[in-house]
BADREN-831816 format. One record per residue (C-alpha): x, y, z; residue in three letters; residue number from 1. Coordinates in pm, 1 decimal. Layout:
<node x="X" y="Y" z="Z" residuo="ALA" num="NUM"/>
...
***
This chain:
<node x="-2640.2" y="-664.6" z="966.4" residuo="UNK" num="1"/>
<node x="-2671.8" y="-1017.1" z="865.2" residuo="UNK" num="2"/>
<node x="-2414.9" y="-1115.2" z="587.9" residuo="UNK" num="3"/>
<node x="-2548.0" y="-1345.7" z="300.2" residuo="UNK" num="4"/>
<node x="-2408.1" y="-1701.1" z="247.4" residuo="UNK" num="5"/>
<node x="-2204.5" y="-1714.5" z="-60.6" residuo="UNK" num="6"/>
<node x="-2323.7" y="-1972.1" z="-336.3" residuo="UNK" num="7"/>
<node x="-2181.0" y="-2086.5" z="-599.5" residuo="UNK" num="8"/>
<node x="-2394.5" y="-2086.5" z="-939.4" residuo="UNK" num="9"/>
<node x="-2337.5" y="-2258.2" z="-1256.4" residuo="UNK" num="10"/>
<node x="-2244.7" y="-1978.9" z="-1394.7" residuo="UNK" num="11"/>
<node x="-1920.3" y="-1950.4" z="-1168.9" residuo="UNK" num="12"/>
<node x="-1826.4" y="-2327.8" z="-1242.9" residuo="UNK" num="13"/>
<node x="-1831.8" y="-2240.4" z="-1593.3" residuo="UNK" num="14"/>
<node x="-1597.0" y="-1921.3" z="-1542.8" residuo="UNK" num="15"/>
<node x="-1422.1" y="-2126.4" z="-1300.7" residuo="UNK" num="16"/>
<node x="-1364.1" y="-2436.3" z="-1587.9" residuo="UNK" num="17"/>
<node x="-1280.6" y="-2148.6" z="-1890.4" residuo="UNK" num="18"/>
<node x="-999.9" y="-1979.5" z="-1664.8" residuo="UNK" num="19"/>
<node x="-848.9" y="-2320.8" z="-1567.4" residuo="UNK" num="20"/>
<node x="-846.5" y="-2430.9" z="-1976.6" residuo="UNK" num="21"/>
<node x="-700.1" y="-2068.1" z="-2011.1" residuo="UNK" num="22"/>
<node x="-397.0" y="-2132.7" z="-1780.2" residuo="UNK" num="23"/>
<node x="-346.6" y="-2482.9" z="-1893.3" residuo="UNK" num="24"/>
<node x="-348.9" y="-2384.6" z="-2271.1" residuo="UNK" num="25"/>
<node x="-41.5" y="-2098.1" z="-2182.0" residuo="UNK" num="26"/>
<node x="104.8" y="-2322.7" z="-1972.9" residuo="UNK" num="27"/>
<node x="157.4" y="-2580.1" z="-2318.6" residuo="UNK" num="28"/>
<node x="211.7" y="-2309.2" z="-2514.5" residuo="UNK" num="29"/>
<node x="506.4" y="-2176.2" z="-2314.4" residuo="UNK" num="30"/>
<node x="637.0" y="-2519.9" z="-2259.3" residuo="UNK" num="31"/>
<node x="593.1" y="-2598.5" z="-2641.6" residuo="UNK" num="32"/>
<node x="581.4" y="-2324.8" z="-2780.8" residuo="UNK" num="33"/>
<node x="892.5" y="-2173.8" z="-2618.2" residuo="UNK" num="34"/>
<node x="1084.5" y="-2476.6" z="-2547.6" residuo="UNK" num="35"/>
<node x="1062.4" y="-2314.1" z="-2148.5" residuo="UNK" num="36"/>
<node x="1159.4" y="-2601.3" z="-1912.5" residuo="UNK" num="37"/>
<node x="966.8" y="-2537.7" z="-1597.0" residuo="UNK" num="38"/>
<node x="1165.0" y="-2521.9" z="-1287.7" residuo="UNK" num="39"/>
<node x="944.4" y="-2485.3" z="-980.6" residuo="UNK" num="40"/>
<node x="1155.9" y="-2714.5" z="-750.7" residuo="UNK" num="41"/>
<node x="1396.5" y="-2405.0" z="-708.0" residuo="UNK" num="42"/>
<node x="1197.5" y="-2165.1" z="-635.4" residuo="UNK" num="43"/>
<node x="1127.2" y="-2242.5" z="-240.4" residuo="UNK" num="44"/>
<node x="1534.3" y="-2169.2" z="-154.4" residuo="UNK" num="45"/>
<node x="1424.2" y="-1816.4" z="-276.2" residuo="UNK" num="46"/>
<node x="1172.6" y="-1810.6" z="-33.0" residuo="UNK" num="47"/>
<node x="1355.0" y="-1946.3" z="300.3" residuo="UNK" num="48"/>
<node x="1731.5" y="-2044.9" z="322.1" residuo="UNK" num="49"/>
<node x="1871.6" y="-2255.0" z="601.7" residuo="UNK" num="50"/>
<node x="2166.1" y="-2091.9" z="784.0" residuo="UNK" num="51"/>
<node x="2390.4" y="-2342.7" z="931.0" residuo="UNK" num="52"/>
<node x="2568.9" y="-2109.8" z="1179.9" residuo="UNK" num="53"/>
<node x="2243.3" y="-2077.0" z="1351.7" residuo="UNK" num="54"/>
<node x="2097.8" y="-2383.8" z="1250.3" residuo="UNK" num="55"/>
<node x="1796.2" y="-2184.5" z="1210.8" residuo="UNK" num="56"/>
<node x="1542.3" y="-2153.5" z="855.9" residuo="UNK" num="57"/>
<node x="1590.2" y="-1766.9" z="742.4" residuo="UNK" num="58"/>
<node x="1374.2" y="-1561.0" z="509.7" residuo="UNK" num="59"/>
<node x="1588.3" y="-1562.5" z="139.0" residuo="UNK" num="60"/>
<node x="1585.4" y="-1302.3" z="-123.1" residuo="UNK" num="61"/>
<node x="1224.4" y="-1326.6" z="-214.2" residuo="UNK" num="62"/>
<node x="1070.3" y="-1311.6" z="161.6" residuo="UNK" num="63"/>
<node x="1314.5" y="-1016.0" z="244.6" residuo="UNK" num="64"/>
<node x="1082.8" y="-810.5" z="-98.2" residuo="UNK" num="65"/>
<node x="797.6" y="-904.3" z="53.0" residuo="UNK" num="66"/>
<node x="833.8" y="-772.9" z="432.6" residuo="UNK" num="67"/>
<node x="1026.4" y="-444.5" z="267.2" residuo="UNK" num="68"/>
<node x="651.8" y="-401.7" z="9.5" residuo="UNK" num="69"/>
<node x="452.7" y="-432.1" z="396.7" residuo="UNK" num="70"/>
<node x="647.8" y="-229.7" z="581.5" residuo="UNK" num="71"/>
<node x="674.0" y="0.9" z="308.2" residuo="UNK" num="72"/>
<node x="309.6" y="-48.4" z="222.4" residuo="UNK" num="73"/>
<node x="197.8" y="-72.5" z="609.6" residuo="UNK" num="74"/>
<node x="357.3" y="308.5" z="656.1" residuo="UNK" num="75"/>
<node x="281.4" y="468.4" z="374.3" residuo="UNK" num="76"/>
<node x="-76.4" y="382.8" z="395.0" residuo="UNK" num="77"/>
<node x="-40.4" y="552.5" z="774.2" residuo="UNK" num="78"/>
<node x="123.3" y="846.7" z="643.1" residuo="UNK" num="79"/>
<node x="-84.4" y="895.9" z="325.9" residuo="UNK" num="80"/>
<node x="-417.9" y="823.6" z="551.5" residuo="UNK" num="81"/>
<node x="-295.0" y="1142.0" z="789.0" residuo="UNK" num="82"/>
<node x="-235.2" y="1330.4" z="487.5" residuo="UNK" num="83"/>
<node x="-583.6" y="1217.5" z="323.2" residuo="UNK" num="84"/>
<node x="-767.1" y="1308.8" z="619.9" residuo="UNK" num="85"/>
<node x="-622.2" y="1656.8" z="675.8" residuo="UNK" num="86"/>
<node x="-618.3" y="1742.7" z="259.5" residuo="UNK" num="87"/>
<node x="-977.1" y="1645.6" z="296.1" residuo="UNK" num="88"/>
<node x="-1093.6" y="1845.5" z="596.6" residuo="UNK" num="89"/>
<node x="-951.7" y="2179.2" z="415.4" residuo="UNK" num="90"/>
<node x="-1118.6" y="2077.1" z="80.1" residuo="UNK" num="91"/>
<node x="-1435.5" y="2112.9" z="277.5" residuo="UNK" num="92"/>
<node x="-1309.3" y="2410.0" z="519.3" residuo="UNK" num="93"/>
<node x="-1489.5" y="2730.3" z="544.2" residuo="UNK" num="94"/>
<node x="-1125.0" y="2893.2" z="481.6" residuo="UNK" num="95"/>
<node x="-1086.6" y="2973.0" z="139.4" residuo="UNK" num="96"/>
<node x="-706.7" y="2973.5" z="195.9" residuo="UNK" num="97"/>
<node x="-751.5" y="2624.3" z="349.3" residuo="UNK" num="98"/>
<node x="-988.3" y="2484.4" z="28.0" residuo="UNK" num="99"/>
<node x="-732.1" y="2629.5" z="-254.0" residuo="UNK" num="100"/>
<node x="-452.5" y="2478.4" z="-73.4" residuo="UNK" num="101"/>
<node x="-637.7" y="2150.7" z="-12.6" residuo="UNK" num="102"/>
<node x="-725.8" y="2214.3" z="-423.9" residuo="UNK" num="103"/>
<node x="-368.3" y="2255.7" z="-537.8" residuo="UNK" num="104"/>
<node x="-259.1" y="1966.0" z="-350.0" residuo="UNK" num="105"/>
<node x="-508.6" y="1720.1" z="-564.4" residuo="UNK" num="106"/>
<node x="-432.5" y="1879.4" z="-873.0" residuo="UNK" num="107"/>
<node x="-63.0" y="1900.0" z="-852.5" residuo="UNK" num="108"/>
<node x="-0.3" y="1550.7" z="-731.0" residuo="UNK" num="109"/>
<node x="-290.1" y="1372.8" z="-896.6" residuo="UNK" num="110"/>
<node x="-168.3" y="1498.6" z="-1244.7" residuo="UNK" num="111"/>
<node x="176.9" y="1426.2" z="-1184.4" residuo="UNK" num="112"/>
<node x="360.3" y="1055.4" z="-1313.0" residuo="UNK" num="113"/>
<node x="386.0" y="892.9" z="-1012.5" residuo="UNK" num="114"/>
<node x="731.5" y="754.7" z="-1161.9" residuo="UNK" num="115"/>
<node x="850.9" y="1140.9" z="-1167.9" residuo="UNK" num="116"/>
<node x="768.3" y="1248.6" z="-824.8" residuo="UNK" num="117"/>
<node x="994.2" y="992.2" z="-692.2" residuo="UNK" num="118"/>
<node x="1260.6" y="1072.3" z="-915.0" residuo="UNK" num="119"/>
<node x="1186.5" y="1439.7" z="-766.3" residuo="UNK" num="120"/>
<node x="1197.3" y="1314.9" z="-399.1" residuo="UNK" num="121"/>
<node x="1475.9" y="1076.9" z="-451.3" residuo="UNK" num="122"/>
<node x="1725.8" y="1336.3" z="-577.5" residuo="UNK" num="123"/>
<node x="1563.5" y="1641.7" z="-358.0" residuo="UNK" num="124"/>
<node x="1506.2" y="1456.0" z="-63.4" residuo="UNK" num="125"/>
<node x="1769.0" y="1195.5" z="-62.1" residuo="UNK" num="126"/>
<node x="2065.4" y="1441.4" z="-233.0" residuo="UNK" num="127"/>
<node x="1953.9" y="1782.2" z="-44.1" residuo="UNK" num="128"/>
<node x="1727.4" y="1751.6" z="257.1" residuo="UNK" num="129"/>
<node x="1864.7" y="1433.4" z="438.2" residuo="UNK" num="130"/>
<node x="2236.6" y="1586.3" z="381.9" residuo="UNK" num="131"/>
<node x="2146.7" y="1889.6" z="550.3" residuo="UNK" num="132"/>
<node x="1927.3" y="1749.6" z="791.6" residuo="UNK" num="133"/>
<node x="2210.1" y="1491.6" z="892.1" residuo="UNK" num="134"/>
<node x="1994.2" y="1192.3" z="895.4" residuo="UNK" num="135"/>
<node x="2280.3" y="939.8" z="761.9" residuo="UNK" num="136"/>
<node x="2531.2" y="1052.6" z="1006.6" residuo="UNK" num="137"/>
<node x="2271.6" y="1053.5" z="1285.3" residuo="UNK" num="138"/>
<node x="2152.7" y="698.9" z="1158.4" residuo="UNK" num="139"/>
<node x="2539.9" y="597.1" z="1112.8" residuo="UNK" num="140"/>
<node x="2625.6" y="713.3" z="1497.4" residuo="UNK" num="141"/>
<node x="2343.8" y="552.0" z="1660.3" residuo="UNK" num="142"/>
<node x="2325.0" y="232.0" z="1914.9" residuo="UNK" num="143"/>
<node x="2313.1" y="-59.3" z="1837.2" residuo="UNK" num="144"/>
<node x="1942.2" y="-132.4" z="1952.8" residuo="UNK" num="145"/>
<node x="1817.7" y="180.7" z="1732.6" residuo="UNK" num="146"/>
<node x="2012.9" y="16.0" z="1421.0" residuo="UNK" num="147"/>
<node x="1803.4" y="-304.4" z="1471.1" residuo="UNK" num="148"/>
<node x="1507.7" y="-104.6" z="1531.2" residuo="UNK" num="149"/>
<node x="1513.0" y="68.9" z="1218.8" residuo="UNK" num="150"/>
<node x="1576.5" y="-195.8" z="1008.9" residuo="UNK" num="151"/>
<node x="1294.8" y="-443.8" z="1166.3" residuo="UNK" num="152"/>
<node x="1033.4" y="-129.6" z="1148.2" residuo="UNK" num="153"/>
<node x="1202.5" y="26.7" z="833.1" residuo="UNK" num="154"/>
<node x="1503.4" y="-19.9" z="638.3" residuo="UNK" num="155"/>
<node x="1855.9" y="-107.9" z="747.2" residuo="UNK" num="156"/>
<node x="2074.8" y="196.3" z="839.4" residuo="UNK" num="157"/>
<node x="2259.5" y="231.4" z="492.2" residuo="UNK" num="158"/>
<node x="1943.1" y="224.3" z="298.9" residuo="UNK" num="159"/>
<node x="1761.2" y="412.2" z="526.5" residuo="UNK" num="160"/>
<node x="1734.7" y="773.3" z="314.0" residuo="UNK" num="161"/>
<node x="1614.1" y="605.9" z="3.5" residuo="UNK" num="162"/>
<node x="1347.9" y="400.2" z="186.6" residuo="UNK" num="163"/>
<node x="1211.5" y="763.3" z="380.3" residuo="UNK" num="164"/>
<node x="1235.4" y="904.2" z="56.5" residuo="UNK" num="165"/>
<node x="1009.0" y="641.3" z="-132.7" residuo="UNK" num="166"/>
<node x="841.4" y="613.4" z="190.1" residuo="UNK" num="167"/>
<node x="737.1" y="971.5" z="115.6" residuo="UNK" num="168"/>
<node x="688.9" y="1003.4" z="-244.1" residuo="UNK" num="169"/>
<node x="432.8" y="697.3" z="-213.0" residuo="UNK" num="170"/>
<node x="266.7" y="870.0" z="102.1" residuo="UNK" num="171"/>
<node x="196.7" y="1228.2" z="-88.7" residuo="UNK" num="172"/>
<node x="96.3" y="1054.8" z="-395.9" residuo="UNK" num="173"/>
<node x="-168.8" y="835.2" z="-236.0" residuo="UNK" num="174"/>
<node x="-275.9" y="1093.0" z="12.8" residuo="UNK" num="175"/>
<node x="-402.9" y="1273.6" z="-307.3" residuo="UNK" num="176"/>
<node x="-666.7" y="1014.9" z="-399.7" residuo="UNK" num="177"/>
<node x="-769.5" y="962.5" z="-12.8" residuo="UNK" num="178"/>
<node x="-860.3" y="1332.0" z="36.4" residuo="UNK" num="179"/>
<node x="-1109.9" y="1303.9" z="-187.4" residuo="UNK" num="180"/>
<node x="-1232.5" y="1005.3" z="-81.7" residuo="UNK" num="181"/>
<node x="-1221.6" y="1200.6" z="275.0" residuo="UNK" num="182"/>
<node x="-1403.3" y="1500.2" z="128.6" residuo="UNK" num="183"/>
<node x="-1647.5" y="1301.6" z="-17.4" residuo="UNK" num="184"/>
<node x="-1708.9" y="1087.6" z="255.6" residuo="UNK" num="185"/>
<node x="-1761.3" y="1414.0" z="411.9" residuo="UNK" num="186"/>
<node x="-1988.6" y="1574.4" z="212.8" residuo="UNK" num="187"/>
<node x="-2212.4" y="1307.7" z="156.3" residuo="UNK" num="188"/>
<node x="-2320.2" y="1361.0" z="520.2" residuo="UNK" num="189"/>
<node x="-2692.0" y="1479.6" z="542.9" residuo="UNK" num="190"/>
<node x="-2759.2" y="1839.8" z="637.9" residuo="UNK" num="191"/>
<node x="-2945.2" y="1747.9" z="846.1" residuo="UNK" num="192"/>
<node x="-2660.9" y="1597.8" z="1074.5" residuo="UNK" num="193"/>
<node x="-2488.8" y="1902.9" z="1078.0" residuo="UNK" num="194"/>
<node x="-2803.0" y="2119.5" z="1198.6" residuo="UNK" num="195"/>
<node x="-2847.9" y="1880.4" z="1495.8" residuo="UNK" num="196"/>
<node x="-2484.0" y="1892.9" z="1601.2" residuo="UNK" num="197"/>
<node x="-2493.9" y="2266.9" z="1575.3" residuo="UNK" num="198"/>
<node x="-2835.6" y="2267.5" z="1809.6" residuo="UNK" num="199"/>
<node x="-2631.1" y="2111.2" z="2065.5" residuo="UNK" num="200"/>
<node x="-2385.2" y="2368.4" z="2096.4" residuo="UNK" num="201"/>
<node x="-2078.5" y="2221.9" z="1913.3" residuo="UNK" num="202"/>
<node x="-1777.8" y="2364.7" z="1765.6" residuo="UNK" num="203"/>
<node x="-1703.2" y="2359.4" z="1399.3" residuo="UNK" num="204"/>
<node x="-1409.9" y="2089.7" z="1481.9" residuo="UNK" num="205"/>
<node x="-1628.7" y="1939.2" z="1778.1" residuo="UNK" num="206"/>
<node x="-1888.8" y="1821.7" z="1495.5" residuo="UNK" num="207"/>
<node x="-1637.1" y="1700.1" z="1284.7" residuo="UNK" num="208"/>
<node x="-1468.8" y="1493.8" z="1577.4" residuo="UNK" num="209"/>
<node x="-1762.4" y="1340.8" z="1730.7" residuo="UNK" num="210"/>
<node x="-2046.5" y="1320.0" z="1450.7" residuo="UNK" num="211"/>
<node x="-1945.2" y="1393.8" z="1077.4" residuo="UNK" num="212"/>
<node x="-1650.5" y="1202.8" z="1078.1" residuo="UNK" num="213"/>
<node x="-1756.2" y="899.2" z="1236.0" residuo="UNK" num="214"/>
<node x="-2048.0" y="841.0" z="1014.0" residuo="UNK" num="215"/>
<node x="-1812.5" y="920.5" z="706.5" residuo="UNK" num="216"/>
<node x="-1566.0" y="684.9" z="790.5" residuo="UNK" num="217"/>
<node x="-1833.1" y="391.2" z="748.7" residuo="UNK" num="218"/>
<node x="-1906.5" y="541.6" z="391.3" residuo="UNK" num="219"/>
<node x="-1560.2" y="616.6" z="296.6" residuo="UNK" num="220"/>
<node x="-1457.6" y="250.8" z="442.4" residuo="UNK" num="221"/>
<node x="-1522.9" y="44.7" z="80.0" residuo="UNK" num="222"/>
<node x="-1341.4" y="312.1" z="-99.1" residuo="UNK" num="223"/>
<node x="-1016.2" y="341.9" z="111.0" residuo="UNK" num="224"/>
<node x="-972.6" y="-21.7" z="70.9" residuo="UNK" num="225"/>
<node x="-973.5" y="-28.6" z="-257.9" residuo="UNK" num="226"/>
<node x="-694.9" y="268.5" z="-216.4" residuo="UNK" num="227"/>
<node x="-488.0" y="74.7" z="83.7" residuo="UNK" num="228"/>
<node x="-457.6" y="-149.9" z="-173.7" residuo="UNK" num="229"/>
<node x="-353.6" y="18.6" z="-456.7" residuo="UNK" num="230"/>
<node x="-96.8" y="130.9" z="-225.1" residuo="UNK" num="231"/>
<node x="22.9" y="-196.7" z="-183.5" residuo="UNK" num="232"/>
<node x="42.5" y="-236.1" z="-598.0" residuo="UNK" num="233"/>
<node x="192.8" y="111.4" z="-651.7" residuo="UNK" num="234"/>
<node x="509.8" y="42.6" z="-382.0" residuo="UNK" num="235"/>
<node x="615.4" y="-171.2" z="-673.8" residuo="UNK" num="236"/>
<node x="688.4" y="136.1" z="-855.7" residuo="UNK" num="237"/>
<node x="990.9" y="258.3" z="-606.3" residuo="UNK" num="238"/>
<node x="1212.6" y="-6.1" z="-782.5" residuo="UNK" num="239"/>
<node x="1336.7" y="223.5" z="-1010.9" residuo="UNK" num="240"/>
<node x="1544.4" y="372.6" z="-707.4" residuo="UNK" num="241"/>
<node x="1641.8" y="35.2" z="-605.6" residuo="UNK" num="242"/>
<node x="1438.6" y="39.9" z="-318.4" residuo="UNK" num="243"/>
<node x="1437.4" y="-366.6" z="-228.2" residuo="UNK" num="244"/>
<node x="1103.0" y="-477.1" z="-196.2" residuo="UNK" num="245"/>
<node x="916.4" y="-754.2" z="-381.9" residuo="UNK" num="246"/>
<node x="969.2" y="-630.1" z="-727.5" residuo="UNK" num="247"/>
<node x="1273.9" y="-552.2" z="-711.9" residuo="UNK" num="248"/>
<node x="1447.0" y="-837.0" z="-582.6" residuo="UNK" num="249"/>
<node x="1216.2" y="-1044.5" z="-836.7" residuo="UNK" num="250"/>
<node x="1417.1" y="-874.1" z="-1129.8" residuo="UNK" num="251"/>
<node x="1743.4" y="-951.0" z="-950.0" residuo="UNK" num="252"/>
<node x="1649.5" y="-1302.1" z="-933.9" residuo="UNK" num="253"/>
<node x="1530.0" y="-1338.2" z="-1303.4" residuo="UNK" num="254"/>
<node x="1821.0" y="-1160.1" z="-1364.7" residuo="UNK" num="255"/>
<node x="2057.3" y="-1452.0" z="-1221.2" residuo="UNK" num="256"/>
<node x="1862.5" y="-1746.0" z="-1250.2" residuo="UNK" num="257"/>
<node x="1640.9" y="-1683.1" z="-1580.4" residuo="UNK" num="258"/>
<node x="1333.8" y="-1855.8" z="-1440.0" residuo="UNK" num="259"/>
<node x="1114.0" y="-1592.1" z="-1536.2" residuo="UNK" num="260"/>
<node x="833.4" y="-1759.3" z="-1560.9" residuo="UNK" num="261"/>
<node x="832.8" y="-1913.2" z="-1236.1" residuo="UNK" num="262"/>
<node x="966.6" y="-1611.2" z="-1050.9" residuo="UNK" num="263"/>
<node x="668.9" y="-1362.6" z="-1158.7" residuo="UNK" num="264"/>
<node x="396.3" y="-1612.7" z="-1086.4" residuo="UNK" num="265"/>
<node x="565.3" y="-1639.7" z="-754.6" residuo="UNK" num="266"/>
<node x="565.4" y="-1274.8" z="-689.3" residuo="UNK" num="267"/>
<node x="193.2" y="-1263.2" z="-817.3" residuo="UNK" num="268"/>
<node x="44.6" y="-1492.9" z="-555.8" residuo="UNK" num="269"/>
<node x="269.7" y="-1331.8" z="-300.8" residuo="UNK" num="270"/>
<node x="106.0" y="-981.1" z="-403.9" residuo="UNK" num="271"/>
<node x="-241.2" y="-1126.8" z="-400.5" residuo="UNK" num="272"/>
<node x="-182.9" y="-1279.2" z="-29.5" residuo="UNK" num="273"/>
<node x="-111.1" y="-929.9" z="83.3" residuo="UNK" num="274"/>
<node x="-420.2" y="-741.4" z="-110.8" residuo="UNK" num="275"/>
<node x="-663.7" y="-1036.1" z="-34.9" residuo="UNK" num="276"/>
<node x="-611.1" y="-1019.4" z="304.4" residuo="UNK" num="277"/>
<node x="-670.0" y="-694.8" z="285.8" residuo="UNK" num="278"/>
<node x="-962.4" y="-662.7" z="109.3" residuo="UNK" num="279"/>
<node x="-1092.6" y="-975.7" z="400.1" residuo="UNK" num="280"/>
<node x="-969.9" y="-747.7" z="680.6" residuo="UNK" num="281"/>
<node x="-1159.4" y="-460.6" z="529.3" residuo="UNK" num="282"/>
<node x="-1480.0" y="-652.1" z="498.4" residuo="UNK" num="283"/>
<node x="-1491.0" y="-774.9" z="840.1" residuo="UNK" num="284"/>
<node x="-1449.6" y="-410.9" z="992.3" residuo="UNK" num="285"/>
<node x="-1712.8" y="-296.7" z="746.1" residuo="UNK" num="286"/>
<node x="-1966.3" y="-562.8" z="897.2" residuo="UNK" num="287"/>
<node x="-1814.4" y="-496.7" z="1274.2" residuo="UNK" num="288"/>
<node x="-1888.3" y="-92.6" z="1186.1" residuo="UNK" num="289"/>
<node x="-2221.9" y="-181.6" z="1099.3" residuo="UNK" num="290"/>
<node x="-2363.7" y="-441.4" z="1312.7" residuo="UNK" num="291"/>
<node x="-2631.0" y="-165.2" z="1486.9" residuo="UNK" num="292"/>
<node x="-2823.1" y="-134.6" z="1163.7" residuo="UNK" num="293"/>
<node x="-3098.2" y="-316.5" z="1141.3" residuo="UNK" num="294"/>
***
């Protein structure tokens, strides 16, 4: 599959030009209008911080958001893509059991606030589950090397029950919108496909494995990007619980230092570094998926 050279047209110099007047005129207008005195020079401490015990450049407030928004983004999109996929497969099932649970699942969670199943979760899961279950205690009593792994992979041991439980909470709720991307994908696959993997003698789940849902996951790739990164946009959302990712720890910075301006277009790049290289990543293992068609 040959990919086409990208060129830019007038057209885009002229968009190009009209968003640059756009920034420039807010940027006067807040400036002016506001009386807002710009103060970029401060924002790189917020970024990295140099520790003179170790005499070694640290990640600050602002870099500590942004690796808590991967790995929370970078799991949930793992968790939520298991959930997807196995929603999806009983939403086409033969089971009727299988398709009304895979039905109620959608509904339920797709028509549900996001903002109030993680209340839900938070309280449930964090308050009833994880006390019964023992997790802090068995987090709180383990070695030394498990505490570091946790909180390089996860969350560090004493906020470890309210990161699984946004962990979760974003994981269900995005798993709804992948399984029917998943089912779709699915179902989009000719008849004719399934009729030549029955001929040869396959199982139900022997089709799926080996010939439906490889040639769905090249359809369904464009889509799931698009969700992997609303994933990434929606993590944003498990502030409320004072789960410290990007957000977050932007509001505690405007909070102290009142350079909203600054602070927010800071977080904004950093947000469109992650869903950029995303979207790139995506791209490239669309065309690296494809490269036997003609």
């Amino acid at each position: 599959m040959r990919r086409r050279k990208t060129r830019i047209k007038p057209l885009d110099i002229v968009v190009g030009l009209f968003i640059l007047a756009g920034v420039a005129y807010i940027s006067y207008r807040v400036s002016g209008g506001l009386h807002y005195k710009w103060d970029w020079k401060a924002i790189p401490q917020y970024l990295l911080r140099y520790d003179p015990e170790s005499q070694e450049w640290m990640s600050n407030i602002l870099l500590q958001g942004l690796f808590t928004t991967i790995r929370l983004s970078l799991w949930g999109t793992v968790f939520a893509t298991v959930i997807g996929t196995l929603m999806g497969l009983c939403r086409v099932s033969h089971s009727t059991f299988f398709r009304l649970l895979g039905r109620a699942y959608v509904e339920l969670i797709r028509n549900i606030p996001p903002l109030v199943l993680i209340f839900i979760f938070y309280f449930f899961l964090s308050g009833q589950i994880m006390n019964v279950l023992g997790v802090d205690a068995l987090v709180a009593s383990a070695s030394e090397g498990t505490k570091s792994f946790l909180s390089l992979f996860f969350a560090p041991p004493s906020r470890f029950t309210a990161f699984v439980s946004a962990l979760i909470t974003l994981a269900i709720f995005e798993g709804a919108y992948i399984t029917e991307i998943v089912r779709a994908g699915i179902q989009s696959i000719e008849r004719g496909m399934w009729e030549a993997a029955y001929t040869l003698g396959l199982s139900r789940w022997q089709q799926m494995r080996y010939i439906i849902l490889p040639l769905a996951a090249q359809r369904t790739l464009p889509p799931l990007a698009g969700q992997f990164i609303s994933t990434i946009k929606d993590s944003a959302i498990v502030s409320v619980i004072s789960i410290q990712e990007l957000t977050f720890q932007g509001m505690e910075l405007m909070s102290a230092t009142y350079l909203i301006f600054e602070v927010w277009i800071t977080i904004t790049v950093l947000y469109l570094i992650l869903t950029l290289s995303l979207s790139l990543a995506v791209e490239r293992l669309e065309i690296y998926l494809r490269r036997g068609e003609a």
